[in-house]
Structure formats: structure tokens, C-alpha cells
Rosetta silent file (secondary structure, phi, psi, omega in degrees, C-alpha in Angstrom):
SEQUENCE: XXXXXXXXXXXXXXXXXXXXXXXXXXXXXXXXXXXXXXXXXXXXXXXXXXXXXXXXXXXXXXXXXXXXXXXXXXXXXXXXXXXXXXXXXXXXXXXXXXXXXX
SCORE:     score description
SCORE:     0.000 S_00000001
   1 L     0.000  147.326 -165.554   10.611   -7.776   -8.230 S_00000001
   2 L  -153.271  132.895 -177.147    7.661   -9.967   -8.209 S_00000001
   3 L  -129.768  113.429  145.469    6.730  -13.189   -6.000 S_00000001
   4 L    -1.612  149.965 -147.318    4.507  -15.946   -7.129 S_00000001
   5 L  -140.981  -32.067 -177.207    1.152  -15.780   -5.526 S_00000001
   6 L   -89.019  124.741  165.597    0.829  -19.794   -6.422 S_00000001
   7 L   100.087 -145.580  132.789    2.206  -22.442   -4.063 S_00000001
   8 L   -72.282   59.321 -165.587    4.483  -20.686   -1.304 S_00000001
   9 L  -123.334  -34.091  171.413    4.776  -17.154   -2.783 S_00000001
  10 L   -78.302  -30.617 -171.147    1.862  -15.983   -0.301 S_00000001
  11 H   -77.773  -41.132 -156.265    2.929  -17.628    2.546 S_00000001
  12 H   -88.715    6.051  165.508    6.326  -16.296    1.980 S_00000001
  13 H  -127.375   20.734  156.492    4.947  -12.780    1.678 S_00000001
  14 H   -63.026  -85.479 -177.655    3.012  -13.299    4.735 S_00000001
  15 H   -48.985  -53.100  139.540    5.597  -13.984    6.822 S_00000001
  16 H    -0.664  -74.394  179.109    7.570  -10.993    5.170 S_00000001
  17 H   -86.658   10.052 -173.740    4.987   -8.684    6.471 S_00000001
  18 L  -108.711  -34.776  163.609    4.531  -10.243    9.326 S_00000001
  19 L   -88.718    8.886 -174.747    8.327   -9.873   10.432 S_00000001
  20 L   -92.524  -69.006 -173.017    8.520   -5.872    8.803 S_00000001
  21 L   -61.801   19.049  126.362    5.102   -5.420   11.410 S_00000001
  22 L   -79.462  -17.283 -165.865    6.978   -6.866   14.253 S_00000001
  23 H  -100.523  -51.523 -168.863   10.438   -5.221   13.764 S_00000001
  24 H   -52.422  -54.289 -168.656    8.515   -1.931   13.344 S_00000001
  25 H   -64.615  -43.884  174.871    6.400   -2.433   16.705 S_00000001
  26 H   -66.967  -50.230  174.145    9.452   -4.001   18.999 S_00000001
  27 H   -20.725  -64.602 -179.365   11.367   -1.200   16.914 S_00000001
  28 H   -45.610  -54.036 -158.456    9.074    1.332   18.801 S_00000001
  29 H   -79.955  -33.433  174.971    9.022    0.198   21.855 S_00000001
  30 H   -48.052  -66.372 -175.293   12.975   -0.363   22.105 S_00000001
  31 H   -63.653  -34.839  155.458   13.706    3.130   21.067 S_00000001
  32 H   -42.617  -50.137 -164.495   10.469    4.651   23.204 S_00000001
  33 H   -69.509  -13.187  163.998   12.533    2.808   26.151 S_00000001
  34 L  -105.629   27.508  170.617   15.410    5.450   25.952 S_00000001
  35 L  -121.500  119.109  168.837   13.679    8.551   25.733 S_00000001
  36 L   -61.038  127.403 -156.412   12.224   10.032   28.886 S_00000001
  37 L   -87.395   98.101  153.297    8.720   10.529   28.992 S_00000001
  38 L   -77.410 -174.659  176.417    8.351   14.366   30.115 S_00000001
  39 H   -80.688  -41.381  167.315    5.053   16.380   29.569 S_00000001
  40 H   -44.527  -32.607 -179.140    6.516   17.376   26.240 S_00000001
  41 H   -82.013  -31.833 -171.070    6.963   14.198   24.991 S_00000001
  42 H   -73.618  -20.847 -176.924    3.222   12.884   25.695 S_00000001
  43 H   -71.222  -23.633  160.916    1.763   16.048   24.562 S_00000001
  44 H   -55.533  -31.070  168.381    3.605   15.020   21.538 S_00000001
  45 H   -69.219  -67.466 -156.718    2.587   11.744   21.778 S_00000001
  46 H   -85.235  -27.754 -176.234   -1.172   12.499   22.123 S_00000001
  47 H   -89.831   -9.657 -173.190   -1.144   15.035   19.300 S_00000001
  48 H   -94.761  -55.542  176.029    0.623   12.413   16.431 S_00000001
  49 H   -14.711  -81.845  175.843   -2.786    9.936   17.645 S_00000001
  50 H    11.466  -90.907 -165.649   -4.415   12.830   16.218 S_00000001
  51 H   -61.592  -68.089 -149.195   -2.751   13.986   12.932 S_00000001
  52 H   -39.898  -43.341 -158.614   -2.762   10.303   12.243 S_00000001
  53 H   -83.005  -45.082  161.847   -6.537    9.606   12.747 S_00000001
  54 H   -41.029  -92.853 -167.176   -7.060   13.213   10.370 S_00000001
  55 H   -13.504  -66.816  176.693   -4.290   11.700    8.080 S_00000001
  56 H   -39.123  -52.222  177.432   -7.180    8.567    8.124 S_00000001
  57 H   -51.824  -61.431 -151.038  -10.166   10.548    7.566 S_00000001
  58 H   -76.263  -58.135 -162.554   -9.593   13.622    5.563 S_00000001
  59 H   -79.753   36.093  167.645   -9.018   11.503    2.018 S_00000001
  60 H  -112.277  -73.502 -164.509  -12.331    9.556    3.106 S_00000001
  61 H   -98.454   13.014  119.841  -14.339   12.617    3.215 S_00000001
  62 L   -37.581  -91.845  176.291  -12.822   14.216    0.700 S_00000001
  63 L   -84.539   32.071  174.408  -12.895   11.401   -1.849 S_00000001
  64 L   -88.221  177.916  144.813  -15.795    9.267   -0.165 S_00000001
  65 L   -69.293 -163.839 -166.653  -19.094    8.785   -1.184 S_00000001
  66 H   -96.992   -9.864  165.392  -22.004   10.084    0.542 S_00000001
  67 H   -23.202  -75.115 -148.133  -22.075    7.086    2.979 S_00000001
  68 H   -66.986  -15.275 -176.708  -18.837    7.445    4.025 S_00000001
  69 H   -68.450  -62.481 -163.852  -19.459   11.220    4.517 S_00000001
  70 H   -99.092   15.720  145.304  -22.585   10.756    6.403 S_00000001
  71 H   -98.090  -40.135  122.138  -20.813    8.005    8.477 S_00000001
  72 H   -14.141  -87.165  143.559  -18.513   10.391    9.478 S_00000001
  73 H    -0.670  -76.330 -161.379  -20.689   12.731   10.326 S_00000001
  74 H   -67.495  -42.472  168.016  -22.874   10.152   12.401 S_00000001
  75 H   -43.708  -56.019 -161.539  -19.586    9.188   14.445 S_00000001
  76 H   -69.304  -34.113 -174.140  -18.183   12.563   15.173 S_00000001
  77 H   -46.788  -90.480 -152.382  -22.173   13.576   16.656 S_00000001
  78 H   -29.887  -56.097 -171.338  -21.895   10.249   18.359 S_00000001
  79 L  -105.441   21.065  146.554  -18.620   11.030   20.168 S_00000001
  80 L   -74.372  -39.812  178.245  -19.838   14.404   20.811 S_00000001
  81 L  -100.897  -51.241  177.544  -22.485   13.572   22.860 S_00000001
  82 L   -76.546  -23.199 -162.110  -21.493   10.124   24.123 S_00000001
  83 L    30.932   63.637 -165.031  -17.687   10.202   24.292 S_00000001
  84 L  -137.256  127.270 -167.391  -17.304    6.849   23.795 S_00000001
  85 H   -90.872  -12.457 -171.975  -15.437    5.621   20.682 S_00000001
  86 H   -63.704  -73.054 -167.397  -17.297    2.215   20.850 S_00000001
  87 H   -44.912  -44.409 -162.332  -20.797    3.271   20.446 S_00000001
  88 H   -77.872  -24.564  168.205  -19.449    6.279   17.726 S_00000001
  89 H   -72.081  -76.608  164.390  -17.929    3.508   15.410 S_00000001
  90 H    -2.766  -86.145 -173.666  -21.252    1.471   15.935 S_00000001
  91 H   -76.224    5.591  159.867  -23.286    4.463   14.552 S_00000001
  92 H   -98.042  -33.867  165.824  -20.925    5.322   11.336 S_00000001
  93 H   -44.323  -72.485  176.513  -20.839    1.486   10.666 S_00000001
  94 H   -42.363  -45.621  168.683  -24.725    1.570   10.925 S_00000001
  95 H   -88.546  -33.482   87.750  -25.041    4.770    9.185 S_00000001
  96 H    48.003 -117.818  177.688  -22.888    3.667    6.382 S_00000001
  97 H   -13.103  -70.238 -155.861  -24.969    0.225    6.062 S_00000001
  98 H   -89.033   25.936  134.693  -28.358    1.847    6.062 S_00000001
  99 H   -91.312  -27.580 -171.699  -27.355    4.576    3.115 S_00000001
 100 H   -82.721   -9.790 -128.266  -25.809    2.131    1.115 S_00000001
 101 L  -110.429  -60.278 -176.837  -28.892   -0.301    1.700 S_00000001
 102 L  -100.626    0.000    0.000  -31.523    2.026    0.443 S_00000001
């Protein structure tokens, strides 16, 4: 299957994705409202955050370049010492930039 790209064929696979990422999210929260939230479930909860953000990572610094490697790096240091996720994006952005730069 294939949709034009020309005309409405973007808008109409906009909107597409726009109701799949809404269905998904309402999805969530609907089904989250009949399961009781015990300690079991949040440690489960707080441990898929996790996997996910590895799941994110790992094929970055695996297959990155040496930026992205050493933007990595400069984050997890960052949010080792600071524990702040703001600043620790900041300085993988930053370190990133200024490898690729020179």
C-alpha cells in the first residue's frame, strides 16, 4: 500500500498518525484505570522507564559514532554528579556539537 505524498496524501497520513498516537495514549490510560496500582505494579512501572531508555541507547552506542559515544558518556557523568536530567541532556547535546564541530 502506498499514499501519495502530493496534494492530501501527507495530510492524510498525518492525521493517521496522529489518531494511532492518540488511541495508543487514551488506550493506556483507560486500561491503567482498571488495574490497581500496588508496589508491584510501580516497581514495574519504574523498571519498563528503564529497559526502554537502554532499549534507546544501547543501538546508539553500539552503532554511533564517536560523538554520540562521547555524548553519552558526557550525560551519564553529568547525571552522576548533578542528578538532574536537564543539565545532563545540555552537556551530551554540547558534547556532541563540539566533536562534530572540530
Amino acid at each position: 500500500m502506498s499514499i501519495e505524498t502530493a496534494g492530501f496524501g501527507a495530510l492524510v497520513i498525518v492525521l493517521v498518525m496522529s489518531v494511532v498516537t492518540l488511541a495508543t495514549r487514551w488506550g493506556g490510560v483507560f486500561v491503567m484505570s482498571y488495574v490497581p496500582i500496588s508496589d508491584r505494579v510501580k516497581q514495574f512501572i519504574n523498571a519498563m522507564s528503564g529497559s526502554v531508555l537502554v532499549a534507546l541507547l544501547a543501538p546508539m552506542a553500539i552503532n554511533g559514532d564517536n560523538g554520540a559515544r562521547l555524548a553519552l558518556l558526557a550525560t551519564a557523568i553529568t547525571m552522576l554528579l548533578i542528578k538532574k536530567p536537564l543539565p545532563a541532556i545540555a552537556a551530551g547535546i554540547l558534547t556532541a556539537a563540539l566533536f562534530r564541530q572540530f
